[in-house]
N, C-alpha and C positions, 0 to 999 in steps of 0.2 A: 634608297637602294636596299635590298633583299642578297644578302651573300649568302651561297648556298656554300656545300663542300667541292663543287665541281663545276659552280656556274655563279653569275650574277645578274640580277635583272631592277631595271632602272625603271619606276612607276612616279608616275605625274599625276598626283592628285588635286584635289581644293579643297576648301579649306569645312566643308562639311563630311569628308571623308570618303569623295567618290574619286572612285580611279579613274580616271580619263584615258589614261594608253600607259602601255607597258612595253618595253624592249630589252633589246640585250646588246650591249656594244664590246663586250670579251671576247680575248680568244681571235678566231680567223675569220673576219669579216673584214670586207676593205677599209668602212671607216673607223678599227677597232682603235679604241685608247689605249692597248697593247694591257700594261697592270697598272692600275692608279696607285697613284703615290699620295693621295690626299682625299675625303670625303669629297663629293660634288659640290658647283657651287651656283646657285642663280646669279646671273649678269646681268638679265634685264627681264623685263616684261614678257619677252617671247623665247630665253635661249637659254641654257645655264654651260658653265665649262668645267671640262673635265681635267687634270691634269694627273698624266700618265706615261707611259713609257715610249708611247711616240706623240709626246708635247703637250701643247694646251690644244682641244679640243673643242668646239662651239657648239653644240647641236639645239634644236627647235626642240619643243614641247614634244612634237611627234615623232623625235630618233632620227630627225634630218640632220646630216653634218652640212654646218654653215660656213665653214673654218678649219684653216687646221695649221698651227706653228710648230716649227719644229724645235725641239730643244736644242740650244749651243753645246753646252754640251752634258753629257749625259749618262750616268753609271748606275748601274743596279743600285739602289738603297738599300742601307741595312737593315732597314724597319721601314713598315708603314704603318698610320692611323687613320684610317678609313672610317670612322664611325663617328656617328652625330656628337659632336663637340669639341673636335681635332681636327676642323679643314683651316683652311685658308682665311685670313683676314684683310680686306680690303683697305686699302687707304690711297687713296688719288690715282693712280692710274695701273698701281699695281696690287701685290696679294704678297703678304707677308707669312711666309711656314717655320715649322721646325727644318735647322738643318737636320740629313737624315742618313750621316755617318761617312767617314771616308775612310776608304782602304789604305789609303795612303799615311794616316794615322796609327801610332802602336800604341792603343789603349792601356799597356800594361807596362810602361815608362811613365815615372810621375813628370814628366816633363812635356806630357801630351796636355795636360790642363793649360798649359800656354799655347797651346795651340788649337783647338777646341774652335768653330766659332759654333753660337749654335742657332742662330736664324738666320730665315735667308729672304732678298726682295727678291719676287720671281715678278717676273714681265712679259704677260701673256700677248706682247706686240710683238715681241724681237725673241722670247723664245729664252733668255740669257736670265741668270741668275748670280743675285748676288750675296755671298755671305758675308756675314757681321756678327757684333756683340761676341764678344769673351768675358770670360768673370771678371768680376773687378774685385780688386786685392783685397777686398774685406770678406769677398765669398766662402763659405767651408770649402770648396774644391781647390783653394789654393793655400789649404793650410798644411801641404806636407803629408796629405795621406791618402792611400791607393782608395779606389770607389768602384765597386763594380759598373760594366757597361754598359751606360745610357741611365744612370742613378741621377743624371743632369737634366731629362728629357725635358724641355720647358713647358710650361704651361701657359700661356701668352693670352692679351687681349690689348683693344687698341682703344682709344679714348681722346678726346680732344686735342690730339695731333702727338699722345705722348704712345710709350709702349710697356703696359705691363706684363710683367716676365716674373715669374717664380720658374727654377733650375732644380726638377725634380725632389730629391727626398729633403734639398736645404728648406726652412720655415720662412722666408722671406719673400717680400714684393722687392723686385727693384723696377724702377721707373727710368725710363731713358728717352731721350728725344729721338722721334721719328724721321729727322734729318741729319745727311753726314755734319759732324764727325760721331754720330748719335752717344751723344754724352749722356753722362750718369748723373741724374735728375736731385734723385732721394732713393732710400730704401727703405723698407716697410717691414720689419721682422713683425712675424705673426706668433700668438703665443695659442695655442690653440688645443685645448680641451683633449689626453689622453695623447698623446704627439710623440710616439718613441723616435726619438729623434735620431737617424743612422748618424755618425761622424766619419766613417771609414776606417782602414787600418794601415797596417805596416807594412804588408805585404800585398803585390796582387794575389785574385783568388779569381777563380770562376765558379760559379755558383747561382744557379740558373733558378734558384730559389729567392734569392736576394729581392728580385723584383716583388712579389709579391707577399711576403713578408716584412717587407719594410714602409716606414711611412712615410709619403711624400703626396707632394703636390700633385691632385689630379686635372684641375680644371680651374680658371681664375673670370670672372667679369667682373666689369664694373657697371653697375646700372643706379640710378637716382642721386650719385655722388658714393654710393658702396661700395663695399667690393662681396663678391658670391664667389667663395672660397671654397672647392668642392675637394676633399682630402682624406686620404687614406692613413689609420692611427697607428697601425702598424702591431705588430705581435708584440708580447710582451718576452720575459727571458724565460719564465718558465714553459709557455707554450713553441720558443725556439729551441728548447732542450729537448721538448716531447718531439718537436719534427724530425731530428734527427735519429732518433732512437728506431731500429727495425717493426718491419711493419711488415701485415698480412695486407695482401691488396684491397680486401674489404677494409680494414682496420685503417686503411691509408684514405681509402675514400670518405668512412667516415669523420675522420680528423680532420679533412681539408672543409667538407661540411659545417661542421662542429666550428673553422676559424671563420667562412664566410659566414655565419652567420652572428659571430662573437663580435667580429673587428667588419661589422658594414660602414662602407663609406659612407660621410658624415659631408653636411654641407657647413659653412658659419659665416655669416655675416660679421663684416669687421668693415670700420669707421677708417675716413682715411688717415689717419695716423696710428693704424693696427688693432686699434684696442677693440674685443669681444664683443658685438651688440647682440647677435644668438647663435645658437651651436644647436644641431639637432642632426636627427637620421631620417633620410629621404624617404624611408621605408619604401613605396608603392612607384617612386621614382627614380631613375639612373642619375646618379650626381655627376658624373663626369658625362655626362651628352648635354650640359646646357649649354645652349647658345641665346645670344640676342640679335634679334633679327627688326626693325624700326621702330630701338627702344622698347621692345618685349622679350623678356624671358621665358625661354623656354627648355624643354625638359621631355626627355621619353620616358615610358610607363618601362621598370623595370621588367627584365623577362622573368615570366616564372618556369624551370624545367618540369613542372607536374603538374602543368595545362600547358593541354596544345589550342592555338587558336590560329586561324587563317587568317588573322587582322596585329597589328600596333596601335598604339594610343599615342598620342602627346599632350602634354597638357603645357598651355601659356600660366606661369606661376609669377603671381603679384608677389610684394614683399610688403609683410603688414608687421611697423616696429611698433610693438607700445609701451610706456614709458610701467 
């Protein structure tokens, strides 16, 4: 999918890079998916599903609606991740996501961490969602301290019937079984090269900077018995001094320049008991879009802002350790 600023369109390619057909299912069309709440997903050989603001979705390769569920029930999200390496993952008959906020919650009461869950089974039969998993009591979000809003976002992947989960800016894998009462497996603290580690503070704050300044878990898989740890190092204290201090608008833009190019998200390969086998920078590739797809990982070509091209790349990336 191609997001524009006032439009979206859904291309079907193969796998030598020709576009086969292109459509648009936003906005005011009968079979629209109203706003997706999650990147697309293929179901099967002829169809992929959408899930969005009126339900799960079926359409054919050519923008035929096959299907359509409705959701049970259903409220604006506070966020959505739309982008290659933040859809849905599949396990038996459903698709496991981030929960994705509720109103009904006062993020700014330390006593919302008990109540938090933060995935959910959705069920593209019946339309109904279920949420699960809260921290468990060894977590940083339940050590008695404020965190700004969605500092927990999980980073999720699913593997021989278990579920790994990293909870935003904390350094940890935790492992949980993919069956109620989905119990706490293990945990996998990660020690990971250059890692300003948030803890949170005493008081709530809002501060809309928080996100991108801070270091946390962007993407997690597990392939060959690995795990592909895709993560953000976070600013350091004297360059969180500098952002606060007044700025000319140019002076601002190039500072934010100056950090995306200081603090690039970094991938690192870690063994399953945590420990470092490599750490590096994606450079030419987007670390948070990998996905594995039948036991292959994959990865999009970082965008560049100074080159325009009418095309994306992806490239399938092996994993070569040597001693």
């Amino acid at each position: 999918m191609e997001q524009r600023e006032f439009s979206e369109e859904i291309f079907v390619a193969s796998f030598d890079g020709h576009i086969r057909t292109s459509f648009s299912k936003m906005r005011d069309v009968p079979d629209s998916y109203g706003g997706l709440m999650s990147s697309l997903r293929i179901d099967s050989d002829s169809s992929f599903i959408a899930y969005g603001y009126n339900g799960f979705l079926r359409y054919d390769f050519t923008g035929e609606l096959l299907s359509r569920v409705k959701l049970k029930e259903f409220r604006v999200p506070n966020f959505t991740r739309k982008a290659m390496g933040f859809g849905m993952e599949k396990l038996g008959n459903k698709y496991l996501y981030v929960d994705q906020g509720s109103r009904d919650i006062d993020y700014s009461r330390i006593g919302s961490y008990n109540e938090i869950r933060l995935l959910n089974w959705l069920d593209p039969k019946t339309g109904e969602k279920e949420p699960f998993i809260q921290f468990p009591e060894s977590s940083l979000f339940k050590s008695g301290k404020h965190f700004f809003r969605d500092a927990w976002t999980p980073a999720f992947t699913v593997s021989d019937d278990l579920i790994y989960v990293a909870f935003g800016v904390e350094p940890v894998i935790y492992v949980y079984q993919s069956y109620h009462p989905y119990s706490l497996v293990s945990s996998i603290p990660l020690d990971l090269p250059g890692y300003q580690n948030y803890r949170g503070t005493d008081h709530y704050e809002i501060n809309l900077s928080l996100w991108e300044t801070s270091a946390k878990i962007d993407n997690i898989k597990r392939i060959d018995g690995l795990f592909v740890v895709a993560y953000s190092p976070g600013y350091n204290e004297s360059d969180l001094r500098e952002l606060y201090t007044n700025k000319l608008p140019q002076e601002s833009r190039d500072f934010w320049q100056k950090m995306l190019e200081k603090y690039p998200s970094r991938i690192a390969i870690v063994d399953s008991l945590g420990h470092l086998v490599r750490d590096f920078d994606t450079k030419g590739m987007l670390a948070q879009s990998m996905l594995v797809r039948n036991g292959e990982l994959w990865m999009m070509e970082k965008p560049d802002n100074e080159v325009e091209r009418d095309y994306f790349r992806l490239f399938r990336v092996g994993l070569k350790i040597e001693d």
